[in-house]
Every structure is written in structure tokens, then in C-alpha cells.
N, CA, C and O of each residue as an XYZ file, in Angstrom:
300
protein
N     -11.993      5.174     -3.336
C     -12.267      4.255     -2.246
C     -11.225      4.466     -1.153
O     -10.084      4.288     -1.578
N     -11.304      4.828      0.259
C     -10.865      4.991      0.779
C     -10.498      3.558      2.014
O     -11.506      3.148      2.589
N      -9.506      3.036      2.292
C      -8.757      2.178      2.969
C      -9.252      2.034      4.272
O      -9.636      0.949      4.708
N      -9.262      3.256      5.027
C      -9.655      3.562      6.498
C     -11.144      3.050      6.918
O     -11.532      2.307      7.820
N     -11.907      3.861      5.737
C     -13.346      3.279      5.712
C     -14.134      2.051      5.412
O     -13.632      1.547      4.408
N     -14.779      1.599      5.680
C     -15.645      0.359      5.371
C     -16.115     -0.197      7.281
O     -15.932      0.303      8.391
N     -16.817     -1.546      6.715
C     -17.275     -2.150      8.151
C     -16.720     -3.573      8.294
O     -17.078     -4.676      7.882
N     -15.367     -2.961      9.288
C     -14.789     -4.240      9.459
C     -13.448     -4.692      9.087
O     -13.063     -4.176      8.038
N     -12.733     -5.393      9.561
C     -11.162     -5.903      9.286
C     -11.602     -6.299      7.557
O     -10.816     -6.075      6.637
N     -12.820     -6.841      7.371
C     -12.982     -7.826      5.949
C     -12.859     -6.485      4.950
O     -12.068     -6.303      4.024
N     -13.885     -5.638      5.445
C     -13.498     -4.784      3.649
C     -12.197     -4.068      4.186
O     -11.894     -3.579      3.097
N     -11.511     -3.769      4.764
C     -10.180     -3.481      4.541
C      -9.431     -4.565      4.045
O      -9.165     -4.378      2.858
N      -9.104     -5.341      4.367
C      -8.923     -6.757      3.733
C      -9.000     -6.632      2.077
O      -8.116     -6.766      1.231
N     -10.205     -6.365      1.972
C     -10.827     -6.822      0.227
C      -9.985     -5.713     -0.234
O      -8.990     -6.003     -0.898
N     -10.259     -4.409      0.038
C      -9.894     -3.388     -0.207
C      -7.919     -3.218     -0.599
O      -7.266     -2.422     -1.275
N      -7.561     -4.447      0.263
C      -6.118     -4.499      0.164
C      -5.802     -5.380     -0.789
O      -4.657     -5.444     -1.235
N      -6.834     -6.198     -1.226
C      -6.828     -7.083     -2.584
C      -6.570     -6.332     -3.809
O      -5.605     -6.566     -4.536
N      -7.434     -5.434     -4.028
C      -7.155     -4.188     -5.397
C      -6.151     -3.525     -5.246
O      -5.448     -3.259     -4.271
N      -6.112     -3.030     -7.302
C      -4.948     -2.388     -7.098
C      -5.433     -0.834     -6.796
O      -4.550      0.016     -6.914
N      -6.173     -0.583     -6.584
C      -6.828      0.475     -6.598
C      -6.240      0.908     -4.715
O      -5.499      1.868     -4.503
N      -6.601      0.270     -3.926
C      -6.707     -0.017     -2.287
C      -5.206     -0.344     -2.395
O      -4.967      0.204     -1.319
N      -4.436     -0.619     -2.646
C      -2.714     -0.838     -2.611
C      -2.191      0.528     -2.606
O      -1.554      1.179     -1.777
N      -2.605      0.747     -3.670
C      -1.796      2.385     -4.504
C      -2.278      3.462     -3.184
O      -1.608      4.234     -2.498
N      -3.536      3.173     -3.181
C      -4.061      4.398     -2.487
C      -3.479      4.303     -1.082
O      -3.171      5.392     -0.596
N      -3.264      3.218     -0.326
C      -2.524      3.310      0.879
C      -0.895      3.347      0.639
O      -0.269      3.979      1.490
N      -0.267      2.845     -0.242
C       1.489      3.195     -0.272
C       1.222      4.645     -0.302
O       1.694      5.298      0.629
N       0.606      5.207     -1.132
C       0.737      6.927     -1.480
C       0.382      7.311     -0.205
O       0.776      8.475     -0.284
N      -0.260      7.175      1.401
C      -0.571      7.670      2.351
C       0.655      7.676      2.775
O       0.887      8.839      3.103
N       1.520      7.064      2.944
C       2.906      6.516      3.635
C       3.270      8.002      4.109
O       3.055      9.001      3.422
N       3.769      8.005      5.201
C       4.222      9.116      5.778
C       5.642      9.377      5.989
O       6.112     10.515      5.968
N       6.411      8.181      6.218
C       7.636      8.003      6.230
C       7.953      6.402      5.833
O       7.356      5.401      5.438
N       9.324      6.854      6.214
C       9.815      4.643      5.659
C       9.246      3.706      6.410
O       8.809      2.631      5.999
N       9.242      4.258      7.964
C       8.631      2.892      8.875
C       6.864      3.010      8.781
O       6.198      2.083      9.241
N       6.206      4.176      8.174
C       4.774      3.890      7.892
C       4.482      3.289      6.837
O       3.365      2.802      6.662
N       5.687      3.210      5.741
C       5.271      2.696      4.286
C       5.741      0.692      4.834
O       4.872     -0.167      4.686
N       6.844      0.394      5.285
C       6.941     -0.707      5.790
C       5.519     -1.355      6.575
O       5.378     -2.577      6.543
N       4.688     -0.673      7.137
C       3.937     -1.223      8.427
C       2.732     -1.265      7.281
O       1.826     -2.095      7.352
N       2.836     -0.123      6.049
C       1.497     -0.731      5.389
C       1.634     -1.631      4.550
O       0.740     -2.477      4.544
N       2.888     -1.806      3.446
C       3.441     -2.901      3.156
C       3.421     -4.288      3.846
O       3.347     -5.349      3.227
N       3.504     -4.153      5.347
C       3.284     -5.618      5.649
C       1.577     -6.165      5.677
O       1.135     -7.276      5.385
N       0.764     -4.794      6.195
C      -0.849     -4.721      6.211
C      -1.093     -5.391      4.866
O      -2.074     -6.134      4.856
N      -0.343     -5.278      3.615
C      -0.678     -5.383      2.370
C      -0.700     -6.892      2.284
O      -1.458     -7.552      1.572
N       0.085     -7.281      2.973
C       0.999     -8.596      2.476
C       0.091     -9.867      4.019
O      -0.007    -11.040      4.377
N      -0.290     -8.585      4.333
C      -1.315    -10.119      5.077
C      -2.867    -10.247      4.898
O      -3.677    -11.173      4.938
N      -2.896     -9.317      4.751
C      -4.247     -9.061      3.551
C      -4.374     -9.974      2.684
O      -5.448    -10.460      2.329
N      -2.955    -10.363      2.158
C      -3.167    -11.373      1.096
C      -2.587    -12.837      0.966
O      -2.348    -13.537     -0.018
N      -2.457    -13.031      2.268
C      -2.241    -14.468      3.008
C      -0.994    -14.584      3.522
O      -0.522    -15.557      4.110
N      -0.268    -13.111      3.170
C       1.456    -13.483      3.763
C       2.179    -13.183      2.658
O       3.403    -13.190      2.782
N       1.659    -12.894      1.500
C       2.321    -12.454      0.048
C       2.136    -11.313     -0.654
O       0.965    -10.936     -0.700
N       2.895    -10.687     -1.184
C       2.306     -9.328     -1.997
C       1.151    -10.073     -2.974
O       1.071    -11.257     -3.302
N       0.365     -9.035     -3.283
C      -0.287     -9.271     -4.243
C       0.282     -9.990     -5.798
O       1.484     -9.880     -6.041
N      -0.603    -10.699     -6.794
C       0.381    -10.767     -7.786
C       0.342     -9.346     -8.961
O       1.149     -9.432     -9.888
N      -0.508     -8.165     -8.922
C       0.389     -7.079     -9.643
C       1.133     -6.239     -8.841
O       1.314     -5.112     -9.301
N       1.576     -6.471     -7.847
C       2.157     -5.689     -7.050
C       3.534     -5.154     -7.741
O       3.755     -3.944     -7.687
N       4.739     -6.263     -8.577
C       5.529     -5.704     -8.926
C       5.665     -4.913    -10.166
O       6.493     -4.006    -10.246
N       4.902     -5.220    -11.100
C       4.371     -4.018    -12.382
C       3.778     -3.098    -11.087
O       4.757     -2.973    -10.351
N       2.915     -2.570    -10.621
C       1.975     -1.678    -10.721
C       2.914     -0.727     -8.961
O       2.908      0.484     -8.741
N       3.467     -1.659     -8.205
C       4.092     -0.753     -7.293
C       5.629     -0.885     -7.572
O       6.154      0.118     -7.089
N       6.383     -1.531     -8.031
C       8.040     -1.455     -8.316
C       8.340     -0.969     -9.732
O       9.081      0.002     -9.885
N       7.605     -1.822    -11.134
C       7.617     -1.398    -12.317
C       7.265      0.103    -12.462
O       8.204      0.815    -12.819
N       5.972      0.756    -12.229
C       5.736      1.681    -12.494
C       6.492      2.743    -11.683
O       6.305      3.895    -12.073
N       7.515      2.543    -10.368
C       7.839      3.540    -10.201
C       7.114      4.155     -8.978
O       7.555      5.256     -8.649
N       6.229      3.733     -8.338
C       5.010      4.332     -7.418
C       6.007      4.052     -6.602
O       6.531      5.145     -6.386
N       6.664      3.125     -5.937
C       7.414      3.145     -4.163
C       8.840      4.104     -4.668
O       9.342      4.692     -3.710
N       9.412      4.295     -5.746
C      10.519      5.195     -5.680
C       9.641      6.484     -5.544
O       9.992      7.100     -4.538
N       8.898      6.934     -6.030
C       8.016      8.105     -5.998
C       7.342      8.616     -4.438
O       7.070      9.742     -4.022
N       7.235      7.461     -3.902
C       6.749      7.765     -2.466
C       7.961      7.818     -1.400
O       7.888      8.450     -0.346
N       9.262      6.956     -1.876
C      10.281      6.993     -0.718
C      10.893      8.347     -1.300
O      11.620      8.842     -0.438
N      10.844      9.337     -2.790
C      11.300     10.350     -3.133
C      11.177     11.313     -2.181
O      12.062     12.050     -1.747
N       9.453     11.240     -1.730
C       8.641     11.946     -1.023
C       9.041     12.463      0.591
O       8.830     13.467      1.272
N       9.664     11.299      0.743
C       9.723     11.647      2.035
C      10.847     12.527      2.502
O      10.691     13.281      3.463
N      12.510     12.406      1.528
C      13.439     13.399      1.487
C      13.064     14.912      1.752
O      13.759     15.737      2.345
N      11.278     15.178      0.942
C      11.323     16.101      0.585
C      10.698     16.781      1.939
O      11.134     17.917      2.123
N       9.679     16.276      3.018
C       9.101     16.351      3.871
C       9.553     16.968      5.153
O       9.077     17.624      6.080
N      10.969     16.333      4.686
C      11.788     17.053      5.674
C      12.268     18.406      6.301
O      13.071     18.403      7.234
């Protein structure tokens, strides 16, 4: 499922509800200030709050050290 696509602010929205639509946009992150700007997209998506698996599934598992790894390497 892709983030960009759908019809409308709403299924991006919904889309930012799953963990499926979370993962798949942190992993787009291009640098620190694109992973911040989707991080906040995330967090209003969901009324002003991270999601509630956000910290198992993006801090526990390791996915945002893995993506800020990423960007050292880009360089």
C-alpha cells in the first residue's frame, strides 16, 4: 500500500493509522528533516499523538535507528 496514493487527505490519513502505512513512510525518509516532517504527518494523522504501536513496532524494533543509520550512509 502505498502512502502517496489514494483519493484524498482521508485515505492518507487512514493509511497513517496502520502499521503497515507508518513503516512504509519512515522507511521513505530521505534525511533527518524528511523523517521529522513525516513523523509529525504521522502524529496528526492521529489526532496529535503517535500511534499506540508506534513504540514496539518503530523504536522497539529498531526501524528509526535503521533509517537514521541510513542516512550516514547516503552521504
Amino acid at each position: 500500500m502505498s502512502i502517496e496514493k489514494g483519493s484524498g487527505s482521508e485515505q492518507i490519513n487512514e493509511d497513517l493509522k496502520s502499521k503497515e502505512g507508518v513503516i512504509d513512510l519512515i522507511c521513505s525518509s530521505k534525511n533527518y528533516a524528511d523523517l521529522c516532517a513525516k513523523c509529525d504527518r504521522i502524529k496528526k494523522a492521529n489526532g496529535g499523538v503517535y500511534p499506540d504501536f508506534w513504540f514496539e513496532v518503530v523504536n522497539q524494533s529498531g526501524l528509526l535507528s535503521r533509517v537514521e543509520d541510513s542516512f550516514d550512509k547516503k552521504k
